[in-house]
N, C-alpha and C positions, 0 to 999 in steps of 0.2 A: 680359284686360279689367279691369284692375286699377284699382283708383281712386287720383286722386291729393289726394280732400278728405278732411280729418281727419273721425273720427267725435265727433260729437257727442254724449254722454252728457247724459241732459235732469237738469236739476238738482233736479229734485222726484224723479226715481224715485232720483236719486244719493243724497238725501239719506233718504228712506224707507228704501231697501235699509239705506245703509250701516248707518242708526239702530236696525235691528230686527234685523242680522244682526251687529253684532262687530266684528270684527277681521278675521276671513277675509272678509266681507263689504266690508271697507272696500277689504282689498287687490285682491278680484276686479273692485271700481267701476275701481279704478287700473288695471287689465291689461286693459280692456276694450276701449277705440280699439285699442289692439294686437294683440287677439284676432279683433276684426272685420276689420282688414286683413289680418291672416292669413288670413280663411277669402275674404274676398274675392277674395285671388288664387288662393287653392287650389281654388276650385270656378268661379274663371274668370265673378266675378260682380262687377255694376256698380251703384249706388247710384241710387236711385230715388224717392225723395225721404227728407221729415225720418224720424228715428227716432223709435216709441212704443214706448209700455210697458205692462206691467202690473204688478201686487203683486213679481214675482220674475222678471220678463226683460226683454228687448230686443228690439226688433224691427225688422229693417230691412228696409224695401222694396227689390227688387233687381230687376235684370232677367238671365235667363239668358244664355249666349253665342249659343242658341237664338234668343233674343228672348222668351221666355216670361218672365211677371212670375211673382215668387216676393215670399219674404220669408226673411230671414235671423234665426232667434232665436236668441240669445244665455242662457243660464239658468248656477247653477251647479248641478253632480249632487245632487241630493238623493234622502232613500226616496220622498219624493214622486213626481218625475220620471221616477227612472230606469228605469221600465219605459214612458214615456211613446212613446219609438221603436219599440220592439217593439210596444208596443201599438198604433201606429198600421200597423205592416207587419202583422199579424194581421187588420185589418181593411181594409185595401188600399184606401182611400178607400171605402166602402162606406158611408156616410152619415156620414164624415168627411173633413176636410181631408187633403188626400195627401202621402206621405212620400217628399221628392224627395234626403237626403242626409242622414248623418248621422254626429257624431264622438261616439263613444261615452267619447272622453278628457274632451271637455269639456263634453260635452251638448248641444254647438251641432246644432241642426237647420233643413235647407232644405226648405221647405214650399210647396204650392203657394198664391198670394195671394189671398184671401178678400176681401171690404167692409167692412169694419171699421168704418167709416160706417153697417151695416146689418145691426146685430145683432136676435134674434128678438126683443129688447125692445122695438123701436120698433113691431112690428106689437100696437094697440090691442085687437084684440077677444081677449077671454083664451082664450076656449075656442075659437077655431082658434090661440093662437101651444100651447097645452098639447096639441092636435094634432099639432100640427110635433114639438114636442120629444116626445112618446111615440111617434110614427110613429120618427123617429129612434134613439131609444134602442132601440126593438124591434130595428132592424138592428143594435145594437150588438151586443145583450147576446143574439145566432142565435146570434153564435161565442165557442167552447166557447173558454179559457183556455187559451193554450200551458202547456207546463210551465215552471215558474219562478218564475213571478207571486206578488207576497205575495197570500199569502189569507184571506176576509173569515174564516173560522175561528181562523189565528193576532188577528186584529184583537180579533173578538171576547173571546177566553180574556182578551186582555188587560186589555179594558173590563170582562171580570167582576171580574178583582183588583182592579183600583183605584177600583170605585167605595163598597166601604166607607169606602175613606182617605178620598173625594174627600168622601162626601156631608153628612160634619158640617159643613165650608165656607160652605154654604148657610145664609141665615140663617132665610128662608120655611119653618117647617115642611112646611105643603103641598109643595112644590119638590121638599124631603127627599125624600119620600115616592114623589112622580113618577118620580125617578131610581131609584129604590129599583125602582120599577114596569116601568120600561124597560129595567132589569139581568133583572127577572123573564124579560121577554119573548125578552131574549136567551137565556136560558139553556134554556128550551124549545128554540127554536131553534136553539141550538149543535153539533147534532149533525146538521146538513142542511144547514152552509154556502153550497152550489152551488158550480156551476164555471162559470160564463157568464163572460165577459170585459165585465165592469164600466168606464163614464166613472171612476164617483166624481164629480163636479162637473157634473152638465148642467142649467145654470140660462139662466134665456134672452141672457145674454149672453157664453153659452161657445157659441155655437150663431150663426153668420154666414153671411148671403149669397154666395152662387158661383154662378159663369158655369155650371160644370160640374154640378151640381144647383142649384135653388132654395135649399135650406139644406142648410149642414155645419157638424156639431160640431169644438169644438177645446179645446186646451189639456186632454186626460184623464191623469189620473193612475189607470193599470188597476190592476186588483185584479181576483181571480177569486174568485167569489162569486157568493151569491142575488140576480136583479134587484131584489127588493123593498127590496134599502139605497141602490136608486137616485133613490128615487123624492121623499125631502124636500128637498131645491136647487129641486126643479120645482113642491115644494106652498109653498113660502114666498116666491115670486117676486112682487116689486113690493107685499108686504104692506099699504103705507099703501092703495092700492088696494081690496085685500081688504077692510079696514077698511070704506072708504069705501062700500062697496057696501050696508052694514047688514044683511047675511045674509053674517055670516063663517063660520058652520056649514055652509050649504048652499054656500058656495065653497071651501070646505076640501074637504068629500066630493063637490063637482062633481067636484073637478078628481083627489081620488084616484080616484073611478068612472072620469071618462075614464080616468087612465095607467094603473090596471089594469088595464081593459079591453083598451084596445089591446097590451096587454105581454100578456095572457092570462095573468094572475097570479093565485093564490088568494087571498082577499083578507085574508082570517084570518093568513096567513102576510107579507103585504105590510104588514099592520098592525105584525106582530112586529117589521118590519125596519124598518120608520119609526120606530119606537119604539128601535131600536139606534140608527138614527142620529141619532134625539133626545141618548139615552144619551152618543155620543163628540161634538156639539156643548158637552154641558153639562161632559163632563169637560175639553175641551181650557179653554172657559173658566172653569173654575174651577184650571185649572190658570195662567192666564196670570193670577190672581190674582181674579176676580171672585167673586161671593158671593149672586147672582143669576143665575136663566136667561133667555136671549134670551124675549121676553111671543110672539115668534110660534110659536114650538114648544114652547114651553108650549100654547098654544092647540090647536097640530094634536095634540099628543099627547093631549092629552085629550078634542078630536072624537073622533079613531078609537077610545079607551076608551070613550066614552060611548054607543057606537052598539052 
């Protein structure tokens, strides 16, 4: 069932990728139409409509020889990724998108087809879509980590070293200070990493519409580790919102009460871990040069201190 139209590479992700990736990144844009017809005919798949994208893949709609719709992604291996296959067969579609094939040479993976049209951000009222995605991630983070998995303990050690280098950077004293504060918290913590099999990213538009559930998660990059580092992607979701509401205090701790809650988290310790991944949002930016922290987790980090 082989196709015989060129693949189309969109020229905005071609131009994103190649620009924020190098060299290697220019050449995998170039081997792409030819990596897609490869897999095309190797898994005896037919094209089904345009290609999308996101930050770092491809995605082609397909249809099986079955006749089943699928989607064909395209990625290159990263430490990001590459436990992203395994990670999806540990949870065997179990409140995620399902893992129908996979080349571990090139990370290409065939997955069942989601709405993509109707991701959990379109659903308006916050405290049922913060429902959806904690009910979700509970299912995630039952199953225990195979072996293998990077874990949130090496993650951590490493956030402890760098964030003396990181935090002179900063020019806000306060800021300083904060970081200073959410290194503290890690370091308590450090020695009770957990072992739950972690998304890492489930914010409401990693989280789509299916025929086979109402909603499943996508796109995880696992880690094994404490749920409680799972839980800021889902408190800073749609912020200007939050804002808007004029009780950004009591929507910050709505919505961490809900996802504790339903995760059945301590909350003392969900704190510590919000506050880690305050910690590695502020170092990756001050590592990509900035000198200021993101003003929304500034915010949530210092609700859950304040409380």
């Amino acid at each position: 069932m082989s196709t015989s139209r060129p693949i189309d590479v969109p020229d905005a992700f071609a131009a994103s990728y190649g620009e924020n990736g190098g060299a290697s990144a220019h050449a995998w844009i170039a081997a792409l139409p030819g990596l897609a017809a490869d897999f095309l005919d190797r898994w005896n798949l037919r094209l089904d409509g345009a290609a999308a994208h996101g930050m770092a893949s491809l995605v082609l709609p397909v249809t099986c020889a079955d006749g089943a719709p699928a989607v064909l992604k395209l990625q290159q291996v990263t430490e990001d990724n590459i436990d992203a296959a395994p990670g999806l067969r540990a949870w065997n579609g179990n409140g995620v998108v399902r893992l129908l094939d996979h080349d571990p040479g090139t990370g290409t993976m065939l997955l069942e087809r989601l709405d993509e049209a109707r991701p959990l951000s379109a659903v308006t009222d916050d405290t049922a879509a913060v429902q959806i995605l904690a009910e979700l991630l509970a299912r995630l983070v039952a199953v225990p980590a195979p072996p293998g998995f990077r874990q949130l303990a090496g993650i951590a050690a490493a956030m402890l070293d760098e964030a003396p280098r990181a935090v002179p950077m900063l020019h806000d004293p306060a800021e300083r200070q904060l970081v200073r504060t959410c290194a503290s918290a890690v370091a308590e913590l450090i020695g009770e990493p957990g072992d739950r099999l972690l998304h890492w990213d489930l914010h409401y538009d990693n989280i789509l519409a299916g025929q086979r559930e109402p909603w499943l998660a996508i796109d995880p990059e696992p880690l094994a580790g404490d749920p409680g580092f799972e839980l800021l992607p889902a408190m800073d979701n749609r912020w200007a919102e939050v804002v808007a509401t004029g009780d950004v205090t009591g929507t910050v701790l709505r919505r961490f009460d809900q996802l504790t809650e339903v995760l059945d988290l301590d909350r003392r310790r969900a704190t510590g871990w919000t506050l880690g991944r305050v910690l590695q949002n502020a170092l990756w930016d001050i590592e990509d040069g900035k000198t200021a922290l993101e003003p929304a987790q500034v915010t949530i980090a210092r609700v859950l201190l304040s409380r």
